[in-house]
C-alpha positions, 0 to 999 in steps of 0.5 A, spaced: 458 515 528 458 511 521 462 512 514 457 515 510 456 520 516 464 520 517 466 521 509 461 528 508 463 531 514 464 538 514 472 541 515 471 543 522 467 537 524 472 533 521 478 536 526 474 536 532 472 529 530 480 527 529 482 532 535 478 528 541 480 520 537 487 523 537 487 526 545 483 519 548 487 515 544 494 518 547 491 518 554 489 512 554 491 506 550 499 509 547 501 508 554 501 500 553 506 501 547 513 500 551 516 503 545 513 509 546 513 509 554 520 509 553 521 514 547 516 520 551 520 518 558 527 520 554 524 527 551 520 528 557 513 528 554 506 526 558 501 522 554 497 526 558 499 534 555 496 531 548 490 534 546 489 536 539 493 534 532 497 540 532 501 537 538 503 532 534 509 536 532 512 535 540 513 528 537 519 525 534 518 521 528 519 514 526 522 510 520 522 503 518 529 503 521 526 503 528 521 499 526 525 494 522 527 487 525 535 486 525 540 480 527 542 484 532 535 485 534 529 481 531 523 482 536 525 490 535 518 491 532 514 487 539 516 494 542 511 497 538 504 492 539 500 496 545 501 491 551 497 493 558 498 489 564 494 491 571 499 496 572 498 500 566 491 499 566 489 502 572 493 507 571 491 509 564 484 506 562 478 510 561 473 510 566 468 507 561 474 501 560 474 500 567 467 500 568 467 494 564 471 490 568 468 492 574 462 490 570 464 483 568 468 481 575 460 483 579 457 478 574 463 472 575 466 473 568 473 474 566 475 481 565 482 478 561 477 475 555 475 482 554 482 485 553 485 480 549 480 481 545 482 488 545 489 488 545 492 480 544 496 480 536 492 474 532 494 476 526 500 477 521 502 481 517 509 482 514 513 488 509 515 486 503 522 488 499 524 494 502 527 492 510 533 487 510 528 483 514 521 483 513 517 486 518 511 484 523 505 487 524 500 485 529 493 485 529 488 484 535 481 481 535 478 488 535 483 489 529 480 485 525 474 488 526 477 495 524 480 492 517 474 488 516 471 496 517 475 500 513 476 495 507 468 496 507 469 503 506 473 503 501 468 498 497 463 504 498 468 510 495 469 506 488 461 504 489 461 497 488 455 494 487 455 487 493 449 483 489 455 481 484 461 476 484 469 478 485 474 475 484 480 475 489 487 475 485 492 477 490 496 472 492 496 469 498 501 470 503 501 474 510 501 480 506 496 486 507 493 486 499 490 479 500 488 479 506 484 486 506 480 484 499 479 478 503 476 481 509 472 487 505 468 483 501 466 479 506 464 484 510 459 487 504 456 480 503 459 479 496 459 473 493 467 472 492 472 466 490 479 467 494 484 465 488 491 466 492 494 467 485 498 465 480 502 461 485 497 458 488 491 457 483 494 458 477 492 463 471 488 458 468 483 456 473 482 464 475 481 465 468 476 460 468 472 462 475 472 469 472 469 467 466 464 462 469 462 466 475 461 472 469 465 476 476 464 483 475 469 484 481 477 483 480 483 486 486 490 484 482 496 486 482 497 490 476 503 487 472 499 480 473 493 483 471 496 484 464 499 478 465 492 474 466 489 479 460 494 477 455 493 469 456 486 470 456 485 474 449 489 468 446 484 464 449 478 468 447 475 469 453 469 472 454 469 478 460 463 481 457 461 481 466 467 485 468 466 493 470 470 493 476 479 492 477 482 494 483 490 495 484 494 494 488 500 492 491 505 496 485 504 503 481 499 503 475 502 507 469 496 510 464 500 506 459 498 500 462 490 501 464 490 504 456 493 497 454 488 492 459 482 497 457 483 496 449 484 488 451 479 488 455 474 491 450 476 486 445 473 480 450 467 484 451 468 489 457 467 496 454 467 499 460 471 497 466 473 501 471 480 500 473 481 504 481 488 504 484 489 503 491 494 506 497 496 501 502 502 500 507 504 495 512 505 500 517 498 503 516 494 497 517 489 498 511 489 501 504 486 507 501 483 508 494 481 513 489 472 513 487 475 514 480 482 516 475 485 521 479 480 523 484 486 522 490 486 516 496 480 517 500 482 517 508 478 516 514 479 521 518 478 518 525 482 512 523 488 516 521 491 523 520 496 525 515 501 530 516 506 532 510 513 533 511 519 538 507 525 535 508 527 537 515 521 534 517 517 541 518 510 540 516 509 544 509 503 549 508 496 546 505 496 542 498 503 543 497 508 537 496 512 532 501 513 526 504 507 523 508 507 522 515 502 517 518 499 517 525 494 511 527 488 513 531 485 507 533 489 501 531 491 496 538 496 491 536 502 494 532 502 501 532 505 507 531 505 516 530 508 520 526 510 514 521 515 517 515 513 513 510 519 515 505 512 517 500 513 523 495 506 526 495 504 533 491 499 534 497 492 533 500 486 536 499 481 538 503 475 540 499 469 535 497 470 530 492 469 533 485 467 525 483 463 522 489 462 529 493 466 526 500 469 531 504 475 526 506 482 529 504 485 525 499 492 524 498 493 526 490 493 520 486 501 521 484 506 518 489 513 517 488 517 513 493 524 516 495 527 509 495 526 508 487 530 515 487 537 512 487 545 513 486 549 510 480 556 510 478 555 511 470 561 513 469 568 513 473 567 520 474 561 521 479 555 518 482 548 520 478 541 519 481 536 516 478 529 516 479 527 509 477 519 510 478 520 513 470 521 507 468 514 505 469 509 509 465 514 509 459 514 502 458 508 500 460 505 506 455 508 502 449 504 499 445 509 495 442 513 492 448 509 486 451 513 486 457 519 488 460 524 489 467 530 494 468 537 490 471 542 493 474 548 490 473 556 491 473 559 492 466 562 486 464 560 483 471 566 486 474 565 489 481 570 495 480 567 496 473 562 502 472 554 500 473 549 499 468 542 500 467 539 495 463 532 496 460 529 488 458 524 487 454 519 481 450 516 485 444 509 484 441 507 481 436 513 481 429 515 488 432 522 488 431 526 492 437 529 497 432 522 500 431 523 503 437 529 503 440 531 510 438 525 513 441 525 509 447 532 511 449 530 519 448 523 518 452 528 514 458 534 520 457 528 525 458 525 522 464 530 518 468 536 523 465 540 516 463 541 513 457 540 505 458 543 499 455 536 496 450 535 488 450 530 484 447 529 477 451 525 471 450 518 472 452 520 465 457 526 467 459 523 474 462 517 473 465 521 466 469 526 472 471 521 477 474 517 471 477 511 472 474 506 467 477 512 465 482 513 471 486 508 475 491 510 480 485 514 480 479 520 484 479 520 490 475 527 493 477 533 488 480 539 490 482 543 485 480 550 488 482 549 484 489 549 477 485 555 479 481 
């Protein structure tokens, strides 16, 4: 079944779709992975018993601390890369998969290539800053073949136009963003130059290609996008061919997309559409919104979502939560019930207001519960903080050029109190007691604390988030840890 028929389906259609992938997929691919054998021997399951989604309740949740490598154990994440031998395969292939074997072992050929390029991992992607070690997740040849595929689909949900030039601005690593803009841009045929970043090309080059090529397309991180625009308004670039900026990699706060905007028209750009994604490692593809607030548009026959309350019971319909994840076709590192730690405000179901698709779309605000954190501010008790405040009221004004929020220990003493510190380079002569007061209400508003305001050299901030150095720059670091 193809996209534009998938994304237009109907509510009903969509669950008999999802319940007939989710059922095969148990029964005959999910008894490969040795994590899950394991798991569904211990509580006594059957892949066999699991017809519709509604059966995955019966499943126990997995976190990153399953998943996450340790010193103790570093290849604890191979337990959930789908592995069939012959056994297995007997035991559990569908009839048309062993048909196919029979059929190459008649015409001399090597069933084991076949199966390789179902199930063997070429490929590597890692998680990045949220696990004590990073995290592996495999992708076998037919893997590729699906990020190649759901890469194009999001291309199709912003409807961008494959006759024009992209600019690739995520940084090279093995790490979904780059990759995935990579394969997405090759599958619809777009001519595209593939930077590596900052760190690899270099601002100067990527501005000089964007401009040259007269590029309509650029995927970046939102921070060195900024970064990149500030540069080249000194310059005085000439973007006049820039409609299409797709984010990805950390939040995007309204303040920002105003500010690049109003940059951007200065360079000739006096519409850009600017389109966040949703992506995670464990998910192995990204989700996007066809325009500002739209919601992350799903694929419901590659995944299906689940939102949780805290005691991991299933909320009702559009109500808030934490997301839960289940693949329904990926081989190589797989996983069900996946907490991804994500606040949601909820799912819809209807058709898209914007681009009339009728896939669920995850409302576009997403808080992560690890942002959400404990300080000791005073002697008296710890106080919790929610650091995703801080990214929408910095960003927002217009008088601060860059900033980072630092967590430290006062006077750098490990049995002092902690402190929160908010950096910032200003624009232009803009001295910091313009607007000092009013950003500590806003911040005390927000995040409930009142923070320690410091300016800093331009240099000396961007050199500590490692803009153009980094896979991201460091918006927020704990400093506590290198006291």
């Amino acid at each position: 079944m193809d996209w534009n028929t998938i994304s237009h389906l109907s509510r009903d259609e969509q669950r008999d779709l999802q319940n007939k992938r989710f059922a095969a997929y148990m029964k005959h691919q999910m008894p490969y992975s040795p994590y899950y054998r394991k798991l569904f021997e211990e509580h006594g399951l059957s892949f066999h018993d699991f017809k519709t989604t509604d059966d995955l309740v019966k499943i126990p949740f997995v976190t990153k601390e399953d998943i996450a490598p340790t010193e103790e154990d570093r290849a604890k994440s191979r337990k959930f890369i789908l592995q069939p031998d012959e056994a297995l395969i007997k035991k559990h292939a569908s009839k048309r998969m062993l048909m196919k074997i029979i059929g190459m072992k008649l015409l001399r050929q090597d069933p084991k290539l076949m199966l390789e390029w179902q199930y063997k991992p070429i490929h590597l992607h890692f998680t990045t800053g949220r696990s004590a070690l990073p995290t592996p997740f495999t992708y076998s040849s037919y893997d590729i073949e699906l990020l190649k595929e759901s890469g194009s689909r999001l291309m199709n949900v912003i409807g961008i136009d494959r006759n024009q030039v992209a600019i690739n601005a995520f940084p090279y690593s093995p790490h979904l963003a780059f990759w995935l803009a990579s394969f997405a841009l090759q599958k619809i045929m777009m001519t595209s130059l593939h930077t590596g970043g900052g760190k690899i090309m270099g601002s100067t080059k990527i501005l000089d290609a964007t401009e040259r090529m007269k590029a309509s397309l650029i995927t970046t991180i939102p921070g060195y996008f900024y970064h990149m625009l500030r540069q080249a308004k000194e310059e005085g670039r000439n973007f006049e061919n820039l409609k299409y900026i797709v984010f990805g990699g950390e939040r995007v706060s309204p303040g920002l997309k105003q500010k690049a905007r109003e940059m951007l028209a200065e360079m000739g750009a006096m519409e850009p559409q600017f389109y966040t994604t949703y992506a995670m490692t464990e998910g192995k593809t990204a989700w996007i919104q066809c325009a500002e607030n739209t919601g992350y548009h799903t694929y419901p026959d590659l995944d299906y979502w689940e939102v949780v309350d805290d005691e991991g019971k299933r909320v009702k319909e559009g109500e808030p939560g934490e997301l839960v994840y289940t693949g329904l076709a990926w081989h190589g590192t797989t996983v069900l019930r996946y907490r991804t730690g994500d606040i949601t405000k909820g799912i819809s179901y209807d058709a898209c207001p914007h681009c009339g698709k009728t896939v669920p779309r995850i409302h576009p605000d997403i808080q992560r519960k690890t942002e959400i954190r404990e300080f000791n501010l005073t002697k008296v008790k710890g106080e919790l903080v929610n650091l995703n405040a801080f990214y929408p009221i910095l960003s927002g004004m217009k008088e601060i050029e860059e900033w980072q929020v630092q967590i430290r220990k006062k006077n750098n003493d490990p049995f002092e109190v902690d402190e929160i510190v908010v950096a910032v380079a200003m624009k232009g002569a803009t001295p910091l007691n313009a607007i000092e007061e009013t950003l500590k209400k806003q911040i005390v508003g927000e995040a409930g604390i009142t923070p320690i305001i410091e300016e800093q050299d331009m240099d000396a901030l961007l050199q500590s988030m490692g803009m153009e150095t980094e896979l991201k720059e460091k918006r927020i670091i704990d400093l506590r840890t290198q006291s």
